[in-house]
C-alpha positions as CSV (number, residue, x, y, z in Angstrom):
1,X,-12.7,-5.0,33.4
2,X,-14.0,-7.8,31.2
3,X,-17.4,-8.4,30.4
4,X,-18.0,-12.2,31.6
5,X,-14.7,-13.0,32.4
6,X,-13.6,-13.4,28.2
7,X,-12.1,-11.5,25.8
8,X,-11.2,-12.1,22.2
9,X,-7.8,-13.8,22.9
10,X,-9.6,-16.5,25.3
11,X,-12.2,-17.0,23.6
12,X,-10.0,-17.2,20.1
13,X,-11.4,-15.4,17.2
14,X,-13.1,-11.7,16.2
15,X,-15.7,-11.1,14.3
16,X,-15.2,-8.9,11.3
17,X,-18.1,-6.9,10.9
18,X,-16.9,-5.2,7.4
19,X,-20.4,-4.0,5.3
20,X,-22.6,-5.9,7.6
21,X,-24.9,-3.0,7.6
22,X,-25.6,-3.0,3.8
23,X,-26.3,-6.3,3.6
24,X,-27.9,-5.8,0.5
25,X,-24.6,-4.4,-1.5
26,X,-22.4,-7.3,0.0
27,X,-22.9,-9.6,-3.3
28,X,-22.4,-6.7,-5.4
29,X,-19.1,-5.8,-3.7
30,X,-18.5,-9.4,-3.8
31,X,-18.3,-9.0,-7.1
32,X,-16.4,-5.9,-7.3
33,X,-13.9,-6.6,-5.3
34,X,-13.0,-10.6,-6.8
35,X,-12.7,-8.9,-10.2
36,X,-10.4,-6.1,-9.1
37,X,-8.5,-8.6,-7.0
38,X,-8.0,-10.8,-9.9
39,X,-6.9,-7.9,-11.9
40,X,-4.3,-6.9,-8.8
41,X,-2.9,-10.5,-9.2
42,X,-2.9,-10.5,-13.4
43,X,-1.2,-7.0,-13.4
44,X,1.4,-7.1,-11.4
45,X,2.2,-10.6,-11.9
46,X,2.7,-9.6,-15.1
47,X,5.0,-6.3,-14.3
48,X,7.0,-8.4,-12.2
49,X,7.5,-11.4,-15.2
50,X,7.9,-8.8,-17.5
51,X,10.6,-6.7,-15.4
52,X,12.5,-10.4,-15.3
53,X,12.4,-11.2,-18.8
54,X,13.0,-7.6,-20.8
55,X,16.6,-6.5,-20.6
56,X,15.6,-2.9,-21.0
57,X,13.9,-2.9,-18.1
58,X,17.4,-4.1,-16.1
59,X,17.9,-0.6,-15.1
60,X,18.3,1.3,-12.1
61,X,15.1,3.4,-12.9
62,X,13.0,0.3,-13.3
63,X,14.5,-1.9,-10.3
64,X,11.7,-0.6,-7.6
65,X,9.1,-1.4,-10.2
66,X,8.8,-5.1,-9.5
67,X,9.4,-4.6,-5.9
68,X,6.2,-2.3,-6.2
69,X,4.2,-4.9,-7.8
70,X,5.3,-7.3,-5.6
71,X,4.3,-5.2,-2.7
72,X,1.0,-5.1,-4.0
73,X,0.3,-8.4,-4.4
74,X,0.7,-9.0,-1.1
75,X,-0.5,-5.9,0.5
76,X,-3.9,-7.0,-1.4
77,X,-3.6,-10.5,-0.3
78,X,-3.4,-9.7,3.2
79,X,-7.0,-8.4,3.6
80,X,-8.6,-9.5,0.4
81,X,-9.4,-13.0,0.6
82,X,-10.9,-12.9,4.0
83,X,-13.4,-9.9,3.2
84,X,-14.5,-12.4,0.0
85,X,-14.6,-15.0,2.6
86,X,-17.0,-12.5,4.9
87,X,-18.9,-11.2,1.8
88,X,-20.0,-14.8,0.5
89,X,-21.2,-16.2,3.8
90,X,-22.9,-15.7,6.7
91,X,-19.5,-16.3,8.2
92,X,-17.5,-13.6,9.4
93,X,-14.9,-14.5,12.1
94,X,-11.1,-14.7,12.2
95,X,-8.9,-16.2,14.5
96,X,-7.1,-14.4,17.2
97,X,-3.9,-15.7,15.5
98,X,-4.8,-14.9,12.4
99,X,-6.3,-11.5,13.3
100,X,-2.4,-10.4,14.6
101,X,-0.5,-11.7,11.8
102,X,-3.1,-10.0,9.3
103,X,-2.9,-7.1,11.4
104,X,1.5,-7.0,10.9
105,X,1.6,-7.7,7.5
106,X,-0.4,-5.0,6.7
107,X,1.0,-2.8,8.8
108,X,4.4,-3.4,7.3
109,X,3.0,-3.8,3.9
110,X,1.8,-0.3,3.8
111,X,4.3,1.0,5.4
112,X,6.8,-0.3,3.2
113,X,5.0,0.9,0.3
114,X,5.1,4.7,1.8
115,X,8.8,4.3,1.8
116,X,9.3,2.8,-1.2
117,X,7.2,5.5,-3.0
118,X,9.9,7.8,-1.7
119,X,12.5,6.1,-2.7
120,X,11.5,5.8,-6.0
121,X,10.2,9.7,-6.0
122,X,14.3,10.8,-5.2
123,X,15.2,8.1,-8.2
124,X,12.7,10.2,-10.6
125,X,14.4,13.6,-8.9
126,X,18.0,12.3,-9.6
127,X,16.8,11.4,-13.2
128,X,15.5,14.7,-14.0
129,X,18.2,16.4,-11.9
130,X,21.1,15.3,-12.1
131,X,20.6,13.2,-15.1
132,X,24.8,13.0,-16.0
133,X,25.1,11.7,-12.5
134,X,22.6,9.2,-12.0
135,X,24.5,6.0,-12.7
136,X,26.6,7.0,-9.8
137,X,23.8,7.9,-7.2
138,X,21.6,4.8,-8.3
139,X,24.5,2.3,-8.2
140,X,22.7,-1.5,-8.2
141,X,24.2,-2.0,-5.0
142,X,23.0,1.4,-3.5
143,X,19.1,0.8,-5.0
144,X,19.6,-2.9,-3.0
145,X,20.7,-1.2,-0.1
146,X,17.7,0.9,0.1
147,X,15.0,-1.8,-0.8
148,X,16.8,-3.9,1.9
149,X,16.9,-0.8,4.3
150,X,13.2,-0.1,4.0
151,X,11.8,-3.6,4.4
152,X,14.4,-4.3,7.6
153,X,13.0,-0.3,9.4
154,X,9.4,-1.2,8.4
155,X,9.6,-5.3,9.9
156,X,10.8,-4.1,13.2
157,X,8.9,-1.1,13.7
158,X,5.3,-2.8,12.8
159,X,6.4,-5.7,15.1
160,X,7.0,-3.1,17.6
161,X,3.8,-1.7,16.9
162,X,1.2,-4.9,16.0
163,X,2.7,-6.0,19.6
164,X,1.7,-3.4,21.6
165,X,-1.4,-3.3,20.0
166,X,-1.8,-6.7,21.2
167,X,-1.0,-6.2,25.0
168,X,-4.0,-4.2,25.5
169,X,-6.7,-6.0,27.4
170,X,-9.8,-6.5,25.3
171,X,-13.2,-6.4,26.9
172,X,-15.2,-9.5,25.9
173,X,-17.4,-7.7,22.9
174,X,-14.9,-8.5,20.2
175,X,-16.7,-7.3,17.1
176,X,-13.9,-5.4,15.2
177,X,-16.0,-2.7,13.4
178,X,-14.1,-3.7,9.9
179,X,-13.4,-5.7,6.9
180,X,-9.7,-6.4,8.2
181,X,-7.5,-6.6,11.5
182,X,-6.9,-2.9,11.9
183,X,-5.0,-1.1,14.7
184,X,-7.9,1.7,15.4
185,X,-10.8,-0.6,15.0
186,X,-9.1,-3.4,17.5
187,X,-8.4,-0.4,20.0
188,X,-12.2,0.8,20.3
189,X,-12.4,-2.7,22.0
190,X,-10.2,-2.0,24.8
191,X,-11.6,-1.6,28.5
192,X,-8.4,0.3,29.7
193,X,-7.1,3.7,28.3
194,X,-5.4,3.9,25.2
195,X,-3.7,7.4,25.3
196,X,-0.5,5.4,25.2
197,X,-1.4,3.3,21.8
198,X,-3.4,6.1,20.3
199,X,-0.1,8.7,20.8
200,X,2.1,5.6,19.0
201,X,-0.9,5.4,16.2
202,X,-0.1,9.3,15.9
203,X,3.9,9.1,15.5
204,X,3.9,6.0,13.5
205,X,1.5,7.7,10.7
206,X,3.8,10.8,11.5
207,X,6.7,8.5,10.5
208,X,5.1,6.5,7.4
209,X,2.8,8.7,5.8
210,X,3.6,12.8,6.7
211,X,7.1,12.8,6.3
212,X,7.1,10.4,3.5
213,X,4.9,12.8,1.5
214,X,6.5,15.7,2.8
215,X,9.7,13.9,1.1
216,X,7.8,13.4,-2.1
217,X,6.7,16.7,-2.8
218,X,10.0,18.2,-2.0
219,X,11.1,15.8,-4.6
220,X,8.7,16.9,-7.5
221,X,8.9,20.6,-6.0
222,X,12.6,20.2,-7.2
223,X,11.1,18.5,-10.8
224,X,8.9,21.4,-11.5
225,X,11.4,23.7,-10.9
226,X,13.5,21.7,-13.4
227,X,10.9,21.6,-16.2
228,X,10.1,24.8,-15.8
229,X,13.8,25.7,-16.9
230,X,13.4,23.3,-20.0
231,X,13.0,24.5,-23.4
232,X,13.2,21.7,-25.4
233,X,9.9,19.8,-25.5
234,X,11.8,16.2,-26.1
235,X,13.1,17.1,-22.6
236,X,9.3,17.7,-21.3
237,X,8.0,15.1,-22.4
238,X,11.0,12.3,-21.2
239,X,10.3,13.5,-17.5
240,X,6.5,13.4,-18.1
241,X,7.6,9.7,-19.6
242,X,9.8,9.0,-16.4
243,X,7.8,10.8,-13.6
244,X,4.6,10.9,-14.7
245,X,3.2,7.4,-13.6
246,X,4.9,7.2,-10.5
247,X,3.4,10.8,-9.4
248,X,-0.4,9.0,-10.4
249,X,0.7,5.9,-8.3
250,X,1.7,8.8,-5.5
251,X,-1.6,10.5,-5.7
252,X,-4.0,7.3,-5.9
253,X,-1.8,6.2,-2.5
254,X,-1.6,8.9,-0.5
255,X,-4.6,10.9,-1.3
256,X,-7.0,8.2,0.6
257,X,-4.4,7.3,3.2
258,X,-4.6,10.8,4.3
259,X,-8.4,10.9,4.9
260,X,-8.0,7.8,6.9
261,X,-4.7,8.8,9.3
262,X,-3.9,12.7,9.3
263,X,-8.2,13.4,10.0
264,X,-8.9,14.1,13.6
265,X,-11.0,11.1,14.3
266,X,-14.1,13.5,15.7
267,X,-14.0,14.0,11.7
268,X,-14.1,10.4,10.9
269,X,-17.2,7.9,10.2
270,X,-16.5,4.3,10.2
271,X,-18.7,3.7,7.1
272,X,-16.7,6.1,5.1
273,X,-13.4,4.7,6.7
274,X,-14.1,1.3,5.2
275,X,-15.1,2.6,1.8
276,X,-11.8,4.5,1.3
277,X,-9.8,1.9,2.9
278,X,-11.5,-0.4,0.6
279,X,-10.3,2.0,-2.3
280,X,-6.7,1.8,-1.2
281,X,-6.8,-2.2,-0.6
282,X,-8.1,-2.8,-3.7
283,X,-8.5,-0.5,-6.4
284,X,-5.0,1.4,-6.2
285,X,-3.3,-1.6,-6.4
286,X,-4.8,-2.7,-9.0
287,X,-4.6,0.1,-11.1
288,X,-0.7,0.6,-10.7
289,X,0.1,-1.4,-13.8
290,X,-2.1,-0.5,-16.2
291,X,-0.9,3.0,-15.4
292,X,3.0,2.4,-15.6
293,X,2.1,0.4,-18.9
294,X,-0.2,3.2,-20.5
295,X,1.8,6.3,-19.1
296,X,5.4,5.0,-19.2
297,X,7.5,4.6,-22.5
298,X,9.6,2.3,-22.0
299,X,7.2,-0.5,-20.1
300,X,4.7,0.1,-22.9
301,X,7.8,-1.5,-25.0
302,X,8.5,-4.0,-23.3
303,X,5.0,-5.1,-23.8
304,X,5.2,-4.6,-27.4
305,X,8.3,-6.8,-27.4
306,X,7.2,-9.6,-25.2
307,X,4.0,-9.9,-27.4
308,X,6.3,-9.7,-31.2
309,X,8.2,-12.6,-29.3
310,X,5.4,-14.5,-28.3
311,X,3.9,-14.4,-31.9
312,X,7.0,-15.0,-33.3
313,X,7.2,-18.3,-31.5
């Protein structure tokens, strides 16, 4: 069953292989990466300061906006620094502690993030929708219930899930084919079947990423049809204002996260896997606030505000 008698948990680390095999491009994603990484940190620091200082953004339309910032900083975090770590040096290990809890936070960091993108799809439908009763349907209290909600569904699942992970005997090559602790990577180590974990793989990206985006369209399928009864431009261009961002956050999420889960893995190469993985660790996030500043109205004032005040002062 083992190959001499060890496995990772015995002997106490994996190795990360990440972009091993371009050993050549690892400075230049080195690189790369630390500057979008600082730029993940910068922006959504900033989104979440901003969100706390600017009174016009005390609203229940912008309430999921710091939570998503915040989500991204740590969703980022999770992975980041150890593949700079691994891409400096010669290096490339992790513990076995440190390989599970890297492997549940970002499983209930991206998780969360699928259902908070929902959430904050059905507060751009109720906006557009039923715009005389939104203050009613996105009560404080209700927009806290959900934000608690998701975070309390998403902890207990991916504990559920990281554990069993976990429980499946490793053989003793424990060379995780990846730049971070990642359930499919840490299963082609097993020396037992998988069925089992590979089904639960198959519901829980069911659960967190089909029916999510199933949810979202149905949400912007019910936007379009709106707009497309609108005859007053104003009108166009205040749900473009309201909708538009989040649908480019949505897109720049989901789109790569559905190469890597919904594919049939005989469709799936490991080098590719990384790269778009890569894309969804570190580019999207840090991308999200420049686009809610450039793209959204009412953030892009805020801006302008915070920096009068600073000059003023």
């Amino acid at each position: 069953m083992m190959n001499n008698g060890k496995n990772a948990s015995s002997e106490g680390y994996f190795i990360l292989l990440g972009f091993s095999n371009w050993p050549h491009l690892e400075v230049v994603l080195f690189v790369v990466v630390l500057i979008f990484y600082l730029m993940t940190l910068v922006g959504n620091l900033s989104i979440i300061i901003l969100s706390y200082l600017d009174s016009h953004l005390h609203t229940p339309m912008y309430f999921f906006l710091p939570n998503l910032s915040f989500l991204d900083l740590c969703y980022t975090t999770s992975s980041i620094p150890q593949l700079l770590v691994n891409l400096w040096g010669p290096e490339k290990t992790i513990s076995y502690i440190g390989c599970m809890i890297q492997l549940y936070f970002v499983l209930v960091l991206g998780a969360t993030e699928c259902v908070l993108l929902v959430v904050m799809s059905y507060d751009c439908y109720v906006a557009v929708c039923k715009p005389l009763h939104y203050t009613v349907l996105m009560h404080p209290r209700f927009c806290h219930l959900l934000a608690v909600a998701s975070w309390v569904i998403v902890l207990t699942v991916s504990a559920l899930h990281s554990s069993f992970t976990f429980w499946v005997p490793l053989c003793g090559h424990h060379q995780v084919d990846h730049f971070f602790c990642k359930v499919p990577a840490l299963l082609r180590l097993s020396c037992v079947d998988i069925c089992a974990n590979e089904l639960t793989l198959t519901v829980m990206s069911s659960i967190f990423v089909t029916i999510p985006l199933i949810l979202i369209l149905s949400s912007y399928g019910a936007i379009a049809h709106a707009v497309l009864r609108m005859q007053s431009t104003t009108g166009l261009q205040k749900v473009f204002g309201t909708c538009g961002a989040h649908l480019t956050v949505v897109s720049l999420f989901f789109i790569p996260v559905m190469c890597i889960y919904l594919q049939p893995p005989s469709g799936k190469s490991q080098d590719q896997g990384k790269f778009i993985a890569l894309f969804y660790t570190v580019i999207t996030p840090s991308l999200n606030p420049l686009i809610y500043t450039l793209r959204n109205k009412d953030v892009r004032g805020a801006v302008k505000r915070l920096m009068r005040w600073e000059l003023d002062t």
